[in-house]
C-alpha positions in Angstrom: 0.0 0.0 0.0 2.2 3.1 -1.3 0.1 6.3 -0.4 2.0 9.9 -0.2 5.2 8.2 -1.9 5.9 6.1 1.5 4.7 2.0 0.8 4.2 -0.5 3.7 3.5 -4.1 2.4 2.3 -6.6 4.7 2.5 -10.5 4.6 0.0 -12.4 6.4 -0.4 -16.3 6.9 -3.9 -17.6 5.9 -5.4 -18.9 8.9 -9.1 -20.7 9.9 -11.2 -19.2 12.2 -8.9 -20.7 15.3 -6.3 -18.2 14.1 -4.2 -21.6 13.5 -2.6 -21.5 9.3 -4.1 -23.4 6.8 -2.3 -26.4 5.2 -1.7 -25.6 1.2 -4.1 -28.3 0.2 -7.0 -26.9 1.9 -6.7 -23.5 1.5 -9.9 -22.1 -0.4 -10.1 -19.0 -2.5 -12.2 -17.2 0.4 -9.3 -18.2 2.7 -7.1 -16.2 0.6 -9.5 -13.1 0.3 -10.1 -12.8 3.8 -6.0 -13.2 4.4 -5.4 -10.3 1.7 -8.1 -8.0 3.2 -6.3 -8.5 6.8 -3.0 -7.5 5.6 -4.8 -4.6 2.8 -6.4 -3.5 6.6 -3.2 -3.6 8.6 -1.3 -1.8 5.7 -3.9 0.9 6.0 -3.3 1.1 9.6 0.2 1.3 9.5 -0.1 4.3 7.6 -2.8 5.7 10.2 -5.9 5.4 9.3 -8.1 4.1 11.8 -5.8 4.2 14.4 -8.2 5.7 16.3 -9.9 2.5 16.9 -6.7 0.7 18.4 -6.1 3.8 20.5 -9.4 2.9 22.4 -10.8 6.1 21.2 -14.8 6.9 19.9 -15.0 7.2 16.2 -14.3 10.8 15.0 -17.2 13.4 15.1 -18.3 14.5 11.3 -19.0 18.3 11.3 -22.1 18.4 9.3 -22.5 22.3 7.8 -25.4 23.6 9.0 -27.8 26.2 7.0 -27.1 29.8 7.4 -29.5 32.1 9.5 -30.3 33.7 6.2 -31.1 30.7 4.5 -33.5 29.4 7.4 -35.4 32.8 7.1 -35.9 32.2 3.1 -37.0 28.3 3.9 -39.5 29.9 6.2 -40.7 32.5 3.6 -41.5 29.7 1.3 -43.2 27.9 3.9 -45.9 30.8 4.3 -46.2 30.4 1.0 -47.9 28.0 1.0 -52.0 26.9 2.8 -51.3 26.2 6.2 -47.8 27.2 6.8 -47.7 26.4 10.6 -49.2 23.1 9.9 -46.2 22.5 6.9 -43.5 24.0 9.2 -44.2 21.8 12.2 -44.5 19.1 9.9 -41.3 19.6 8.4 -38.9 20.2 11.7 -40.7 16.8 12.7 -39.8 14.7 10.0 -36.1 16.2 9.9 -36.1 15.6 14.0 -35.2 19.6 14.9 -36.5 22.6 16.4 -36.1 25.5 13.8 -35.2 25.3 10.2 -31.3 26.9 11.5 -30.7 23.1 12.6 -31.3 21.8 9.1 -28.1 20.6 7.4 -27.3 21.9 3.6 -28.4 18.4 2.0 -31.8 18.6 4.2 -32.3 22.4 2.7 -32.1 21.0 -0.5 -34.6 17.8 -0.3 -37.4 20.6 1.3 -36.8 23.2 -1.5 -37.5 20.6 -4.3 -40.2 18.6 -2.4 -42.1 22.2 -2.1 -41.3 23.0 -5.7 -42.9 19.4 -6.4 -45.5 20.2 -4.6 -46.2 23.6 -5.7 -46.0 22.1 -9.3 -48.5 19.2 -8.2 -50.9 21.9 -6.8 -50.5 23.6 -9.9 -51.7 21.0 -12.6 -54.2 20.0 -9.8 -56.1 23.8 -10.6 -55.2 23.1 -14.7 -52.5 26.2 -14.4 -50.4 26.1 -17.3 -46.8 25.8 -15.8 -45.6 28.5 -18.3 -42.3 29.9 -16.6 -41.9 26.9 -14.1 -42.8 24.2 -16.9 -39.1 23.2 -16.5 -39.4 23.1 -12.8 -42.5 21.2 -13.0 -40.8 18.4 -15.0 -37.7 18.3 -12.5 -40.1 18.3 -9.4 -41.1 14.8 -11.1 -37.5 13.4 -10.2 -37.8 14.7 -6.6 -41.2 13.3 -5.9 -39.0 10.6 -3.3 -38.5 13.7 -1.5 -41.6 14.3 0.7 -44.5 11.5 1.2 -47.5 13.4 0.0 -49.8 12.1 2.4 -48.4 14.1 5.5 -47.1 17.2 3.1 -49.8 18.0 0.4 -50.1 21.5 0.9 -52.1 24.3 -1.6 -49.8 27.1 -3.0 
């Protein structure tokens, strides 16, 4: 395993599940698999990854990027845009398990903006409005209809 220009290459016996090596004639192919992703894993660690692990330590915390303040106010704009904001708002924190729209991560933002626009679009063909401008929306809302389960979100614009 060669990574930044400095290589560690490990050798490992194949062994059974007693830790005890396998005689030549009865080694199997999976017996060789499991004994090259051992030494692949130990390589890895002897360049430091996951050393964490062996150090007794918790797995390292992921900073998830939260949304701005600014961009929680503009979620919450659209929200009153539509028939019973409160009603889609305190749906919304609920199904994303948060208190306010500032705890909602960037990828989260994202799936609520095109589940409203697919929603909005839905509403629309619902009253026979011809999509005009947001035709192109209305087809890409299509794609993002896994977004939101309509039952608990349908919502008039």
């Amino acid at each position: 395993m060669t990574i930044d220009g400095i290589e560690h290459i490990e050798y490992l016996p194949i062994m059974d599940y007693k830790n005890k090596s396998i005689l030549l004639e009865n080694v199997t192919s999976f017996d060789v698999n499991k004994s090259i992703q051992r030494s692949l894993t130990k390589a890895l660690a002897r360049h430091g990854l996951g050393l964490y692990l062996y150090a007794g330590e918790d797995l390292p915390e992921i900073e998830i990027e939260k949304i701005s303040a600014k961009d929680a106010k503009i979620l919450q704009n659209v929200v009153k845009n539509f028939a019973e904001p409160d009603k889609l708002y305190a749906t919304l924190l609920k199904r994303y398990n948060v208190r306010s729209f500032k705890e909602l991560t960037l990828k989260q933002r994202v799936e609520i903006l095109e589940g409203l626009a697919a929603l909005r679009c839905q509403w629309q063909k619902k009253q026979g409005r011809r999509a005009g401008k947001g035709t192109e929306q209305c087809k890409r809302s299509a794609q993002c209809d896994h977004a939101f389960d309509r039952e608990n979100l349908s919502a008039k614009f």
